[in-house]
Biopython code that builds the backbone (N, CA, C, O; Angstrom):
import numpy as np
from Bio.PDB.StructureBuilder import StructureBuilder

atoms = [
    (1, "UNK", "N", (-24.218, 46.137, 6.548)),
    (1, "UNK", "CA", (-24.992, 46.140, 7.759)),
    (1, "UNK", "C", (-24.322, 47.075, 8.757)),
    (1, "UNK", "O", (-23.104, 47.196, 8.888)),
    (2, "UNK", "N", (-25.067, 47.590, 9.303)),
    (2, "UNK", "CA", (-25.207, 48.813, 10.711)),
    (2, "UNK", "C", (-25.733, 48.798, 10.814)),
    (2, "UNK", "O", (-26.763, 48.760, 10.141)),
    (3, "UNK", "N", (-25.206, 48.832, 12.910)),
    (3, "UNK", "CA", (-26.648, 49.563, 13.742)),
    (3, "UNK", "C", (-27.915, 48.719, 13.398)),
    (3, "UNK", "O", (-29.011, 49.281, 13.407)),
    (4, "UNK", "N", (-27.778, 46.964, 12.995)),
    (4, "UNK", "CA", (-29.185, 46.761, 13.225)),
    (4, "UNK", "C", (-30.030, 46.586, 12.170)),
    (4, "UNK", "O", (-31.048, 45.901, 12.069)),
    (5, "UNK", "N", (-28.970, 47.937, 10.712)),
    (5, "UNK", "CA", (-30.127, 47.980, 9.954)),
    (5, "UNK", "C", (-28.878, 47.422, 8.392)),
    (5, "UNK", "O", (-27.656, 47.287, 8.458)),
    (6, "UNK", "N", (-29.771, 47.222, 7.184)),
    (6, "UNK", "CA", (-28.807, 46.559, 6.205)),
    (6, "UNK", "C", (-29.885, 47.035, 4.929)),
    (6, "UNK", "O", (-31.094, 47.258, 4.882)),
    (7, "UNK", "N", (-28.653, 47.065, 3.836)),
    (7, "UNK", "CA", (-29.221, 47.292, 2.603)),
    (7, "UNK", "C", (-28.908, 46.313, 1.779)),
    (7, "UNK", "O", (-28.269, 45.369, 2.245)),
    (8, "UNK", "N", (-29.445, 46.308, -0.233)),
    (8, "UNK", "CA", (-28.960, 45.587, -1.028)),
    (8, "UNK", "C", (-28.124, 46.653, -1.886)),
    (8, "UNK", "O", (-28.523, 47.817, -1.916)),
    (9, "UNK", "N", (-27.353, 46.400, -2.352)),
    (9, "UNK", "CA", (-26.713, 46.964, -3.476)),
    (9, "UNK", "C", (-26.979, 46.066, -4.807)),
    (9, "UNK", "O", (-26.858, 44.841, -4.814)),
    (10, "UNK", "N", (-27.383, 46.899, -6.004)),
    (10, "UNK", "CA", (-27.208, 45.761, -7.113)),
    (10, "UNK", "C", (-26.339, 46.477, -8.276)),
    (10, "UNK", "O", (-26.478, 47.700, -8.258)),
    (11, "UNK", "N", (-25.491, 45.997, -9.266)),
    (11, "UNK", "CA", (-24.745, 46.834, -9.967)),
    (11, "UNK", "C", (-25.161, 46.124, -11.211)),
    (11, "UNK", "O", (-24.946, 44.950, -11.514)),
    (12, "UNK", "N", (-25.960, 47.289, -12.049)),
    (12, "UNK", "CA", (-26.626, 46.740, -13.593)),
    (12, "UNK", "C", (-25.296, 47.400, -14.581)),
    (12, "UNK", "O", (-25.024, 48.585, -14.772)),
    (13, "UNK", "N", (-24.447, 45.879, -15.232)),
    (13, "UNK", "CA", (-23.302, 45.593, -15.888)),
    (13, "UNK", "C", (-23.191, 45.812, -17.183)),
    (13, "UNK", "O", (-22.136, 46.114, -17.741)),
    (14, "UNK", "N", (-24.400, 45.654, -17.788)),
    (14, "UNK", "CA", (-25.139, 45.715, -18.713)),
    (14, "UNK", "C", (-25.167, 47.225, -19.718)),
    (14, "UNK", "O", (-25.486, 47.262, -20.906)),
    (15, "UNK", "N", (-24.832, 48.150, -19.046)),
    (15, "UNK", "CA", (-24.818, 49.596, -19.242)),
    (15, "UNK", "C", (-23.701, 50.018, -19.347)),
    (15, "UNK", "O", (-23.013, 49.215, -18.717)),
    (16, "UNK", "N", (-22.846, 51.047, -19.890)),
    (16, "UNK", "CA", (-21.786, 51.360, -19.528)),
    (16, "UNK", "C", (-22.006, 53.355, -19.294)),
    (16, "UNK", "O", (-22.263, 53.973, -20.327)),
    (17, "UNK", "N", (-21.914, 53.978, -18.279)),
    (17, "UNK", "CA", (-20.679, 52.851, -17.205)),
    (17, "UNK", "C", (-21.983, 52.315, -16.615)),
    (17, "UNK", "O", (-23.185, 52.443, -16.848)),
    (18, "UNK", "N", (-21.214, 51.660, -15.750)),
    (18, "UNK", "CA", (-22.296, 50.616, -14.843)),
    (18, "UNK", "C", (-23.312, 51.420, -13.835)),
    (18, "UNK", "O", (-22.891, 52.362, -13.163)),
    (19, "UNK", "N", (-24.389, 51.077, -13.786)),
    (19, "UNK", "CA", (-25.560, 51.807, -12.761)),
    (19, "UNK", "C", (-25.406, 51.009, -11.242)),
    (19, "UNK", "O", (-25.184, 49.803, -11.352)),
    (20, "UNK", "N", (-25.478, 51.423, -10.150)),
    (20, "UNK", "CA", (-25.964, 51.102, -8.673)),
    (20, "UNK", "C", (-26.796, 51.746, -8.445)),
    (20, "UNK", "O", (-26.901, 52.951, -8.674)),
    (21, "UNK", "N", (-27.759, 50.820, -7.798)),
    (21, "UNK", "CA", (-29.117, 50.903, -7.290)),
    (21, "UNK", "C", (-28.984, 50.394, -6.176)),
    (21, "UNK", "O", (-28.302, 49.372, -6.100)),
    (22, "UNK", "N", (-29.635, 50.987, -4.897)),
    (22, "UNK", "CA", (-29.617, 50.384, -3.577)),
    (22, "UNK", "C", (-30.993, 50.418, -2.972)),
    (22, "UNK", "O", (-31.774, 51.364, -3.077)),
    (23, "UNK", "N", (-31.249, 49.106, -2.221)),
    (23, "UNK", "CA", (-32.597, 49.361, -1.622)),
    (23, "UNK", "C", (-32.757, 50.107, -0.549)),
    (23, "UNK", "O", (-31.658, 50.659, -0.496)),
    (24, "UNK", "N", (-33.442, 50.555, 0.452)),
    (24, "UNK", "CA", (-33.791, 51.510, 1.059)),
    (24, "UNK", "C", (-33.143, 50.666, 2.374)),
    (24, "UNK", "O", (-33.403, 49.481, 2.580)),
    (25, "UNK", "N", (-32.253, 51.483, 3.226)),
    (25, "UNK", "CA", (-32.062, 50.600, 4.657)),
    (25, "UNK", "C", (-33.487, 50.251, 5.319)),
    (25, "UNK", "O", (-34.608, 50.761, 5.302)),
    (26, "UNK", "N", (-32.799, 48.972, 5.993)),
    (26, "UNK", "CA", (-34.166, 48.465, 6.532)),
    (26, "UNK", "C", (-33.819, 47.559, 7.574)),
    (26, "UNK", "O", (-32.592, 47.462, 7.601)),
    (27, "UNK", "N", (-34.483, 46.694, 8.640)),
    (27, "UNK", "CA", (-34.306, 45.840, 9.268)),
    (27, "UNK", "C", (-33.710, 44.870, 8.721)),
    (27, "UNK", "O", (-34.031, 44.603, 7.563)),
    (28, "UNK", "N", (-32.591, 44.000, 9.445)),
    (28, "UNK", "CA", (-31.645, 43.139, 9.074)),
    (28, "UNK", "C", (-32.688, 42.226, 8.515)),
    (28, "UNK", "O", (-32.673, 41.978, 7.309)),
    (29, "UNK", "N", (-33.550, 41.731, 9.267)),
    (29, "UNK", "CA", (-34.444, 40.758, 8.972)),
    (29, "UNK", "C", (-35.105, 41.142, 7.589)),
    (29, "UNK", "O", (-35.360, 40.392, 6.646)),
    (30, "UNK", "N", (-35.295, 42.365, 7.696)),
    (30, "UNK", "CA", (-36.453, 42.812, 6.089)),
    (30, "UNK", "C", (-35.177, 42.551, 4.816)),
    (30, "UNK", "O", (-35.365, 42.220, 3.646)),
    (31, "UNK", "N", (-34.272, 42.743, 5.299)),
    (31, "UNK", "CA", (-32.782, 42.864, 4.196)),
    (31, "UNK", "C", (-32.829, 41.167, 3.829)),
    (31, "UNK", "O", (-33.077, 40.595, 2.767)),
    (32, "UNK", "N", (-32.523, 40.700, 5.026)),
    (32, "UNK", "CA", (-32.637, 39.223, 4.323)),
    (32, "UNK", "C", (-33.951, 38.342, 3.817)),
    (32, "UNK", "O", (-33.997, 37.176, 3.425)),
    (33, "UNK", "N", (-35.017, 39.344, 3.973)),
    (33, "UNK", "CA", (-36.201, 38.794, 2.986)),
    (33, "UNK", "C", (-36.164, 39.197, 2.054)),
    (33, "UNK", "O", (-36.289, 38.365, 1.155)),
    (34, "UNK", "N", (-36.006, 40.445, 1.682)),
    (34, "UNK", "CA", (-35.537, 40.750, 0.193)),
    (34, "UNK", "C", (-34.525, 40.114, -0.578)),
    (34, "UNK", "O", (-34.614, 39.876, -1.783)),
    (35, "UNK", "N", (-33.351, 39.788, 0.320)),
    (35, "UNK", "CA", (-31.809, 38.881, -0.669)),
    (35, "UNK", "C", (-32.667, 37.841, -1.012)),
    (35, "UNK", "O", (-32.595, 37.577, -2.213)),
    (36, "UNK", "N", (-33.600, 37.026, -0.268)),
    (36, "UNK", "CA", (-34.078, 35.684, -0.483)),
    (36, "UNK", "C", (-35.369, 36.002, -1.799)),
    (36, "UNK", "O", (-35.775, 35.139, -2.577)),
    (37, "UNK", "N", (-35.714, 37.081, -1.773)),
    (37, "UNK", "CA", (-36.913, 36.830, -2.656)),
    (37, "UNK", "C", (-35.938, 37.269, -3.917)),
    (37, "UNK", "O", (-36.193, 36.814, -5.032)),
    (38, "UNK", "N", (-34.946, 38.058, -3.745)),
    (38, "UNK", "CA", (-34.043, 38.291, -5.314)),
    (38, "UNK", "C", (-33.467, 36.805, -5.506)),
    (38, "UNK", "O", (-33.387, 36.324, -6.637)),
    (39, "UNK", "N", (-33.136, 36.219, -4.564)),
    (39, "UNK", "CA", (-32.086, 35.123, -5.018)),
    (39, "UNK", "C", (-33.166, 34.156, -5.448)),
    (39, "UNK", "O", (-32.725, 33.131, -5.968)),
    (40, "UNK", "N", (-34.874, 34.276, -5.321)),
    (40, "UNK", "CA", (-35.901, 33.535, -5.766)),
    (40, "UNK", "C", (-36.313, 33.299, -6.860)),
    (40, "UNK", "O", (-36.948, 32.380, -7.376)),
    (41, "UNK", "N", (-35.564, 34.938, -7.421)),
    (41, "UNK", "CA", (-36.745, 35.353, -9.102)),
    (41, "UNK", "C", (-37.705, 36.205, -8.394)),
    (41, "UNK", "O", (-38.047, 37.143, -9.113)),
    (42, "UNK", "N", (-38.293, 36.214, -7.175)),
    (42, "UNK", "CA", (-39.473, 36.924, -6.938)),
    (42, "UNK", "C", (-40.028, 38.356, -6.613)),
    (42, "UNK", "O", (-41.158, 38.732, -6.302)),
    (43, "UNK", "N", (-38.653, 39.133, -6.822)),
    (43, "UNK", "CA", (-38.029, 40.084, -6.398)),
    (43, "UNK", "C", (-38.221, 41.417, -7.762)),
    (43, "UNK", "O", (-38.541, 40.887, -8.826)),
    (44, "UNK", "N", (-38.136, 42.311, -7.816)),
    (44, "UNK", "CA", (-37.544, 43.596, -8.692)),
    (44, "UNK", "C", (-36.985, 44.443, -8.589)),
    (44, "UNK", "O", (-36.772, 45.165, -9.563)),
]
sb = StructureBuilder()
sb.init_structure("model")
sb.init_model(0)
sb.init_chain("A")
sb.init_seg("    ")
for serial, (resi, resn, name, xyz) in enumerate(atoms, 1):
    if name == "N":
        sb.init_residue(resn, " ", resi, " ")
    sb.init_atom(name, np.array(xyz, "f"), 0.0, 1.0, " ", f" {name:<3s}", serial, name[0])
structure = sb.get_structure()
Protein backbone atom coordinates (compact mmCIF):
# COMPACT_ATOMS: atom_id res chain seq x y z
CA UNK A 1 0.00 0.00 0.00
CA UNK A 2 0.75 3.75 -1.12
CA UNK A 3 -0.55 6.92 -1.42
CA UNK A 4 -4.06 5.54 -0.84
CA UNK A 5 -3.69 3.04 -3.43
CA UNK A 6 -2.73 -1.04 -2.94
CA UNK A 7 -2.11 -4.06 -4.98
CA UNK A 8 -2.21 -8.08 -4.81
CA UNK A 9 0.79 -9.95 -5.49
CA UNK A 10 0.33 -13.74 -6.12
CA UNK A 11 3.41 -16.11 -6.59
CA UNK A 12 2.36 -19.38 -8.81
CA UNK A 13 4.91 -22.14 -6.93
CA UNK A 14 3.89 -24.59 -9.01
CA UNK A 15 6.27 -23.62 -11.98
CA UNK A 16 9.78 -23.40 -11.78
CA UNK A 17 11.12 -20.76 -11.50
CA UNK A 18 8.22 -19.33 -9.85
CA UNK A 19 5.77 -16.76 -11.81
CA UNK A 20 4.41 -13.22 -10.06
CA UNK A 21 1.45 -11.83 -11.14
CA UNK A 22 0.16 -8.57 -9.72
CA UNK A 23 -3.18 -6.97 -9.87
CA UNK A 24 -3.48 -3.61 -11.22
CA UNK A 25 -3.09 -0.74 -8.33
CA UNK A 26 -6.27 0.31 -7.19
CA UNK A 27 -8.19 1.85 -4.31
CA UNK A 28 -7.35 0.48 -0.87
CA UNK A 29 -10.92 -0.35 -0.61
CA UNK A 30 -11.07 -2.11 -4.28
CA UNK A 31 -7.66 -4.06 -2.98
CA UNK A 32 -9.47 -5.33 -0.08
CA UNK A 33 -12.46 -6.51 -2.16
CA UNK A 34 -10.44 -8.39 -4.27
CA UNK A 35 -8.16 -10.12 -1.12
CA UNK A 36 -11.76 -11.02 0.15
CA UNK A 37 -13.18 -12.42 -3.02
CA UNK A 38 -9.59 -14.50 -3.51
CA UNK A 39 -9.66 -15.54 0.08
CA UNK A 40 -13.56 -16.61 -1.05
CA UNK A 41 -12.78 -18.94 -4.06
CA UNK A 42 -14.59 -16.18 -5.99
CA UNK A 43 -11.82 -14.57 -7.42
CA UNK A 44 -9.20 -15.39 -10.64
Amino acid sequence: MAGGLGFVRRYDRSVWPAVVVESPWAKIRDTEMLWLRIMRGEAR
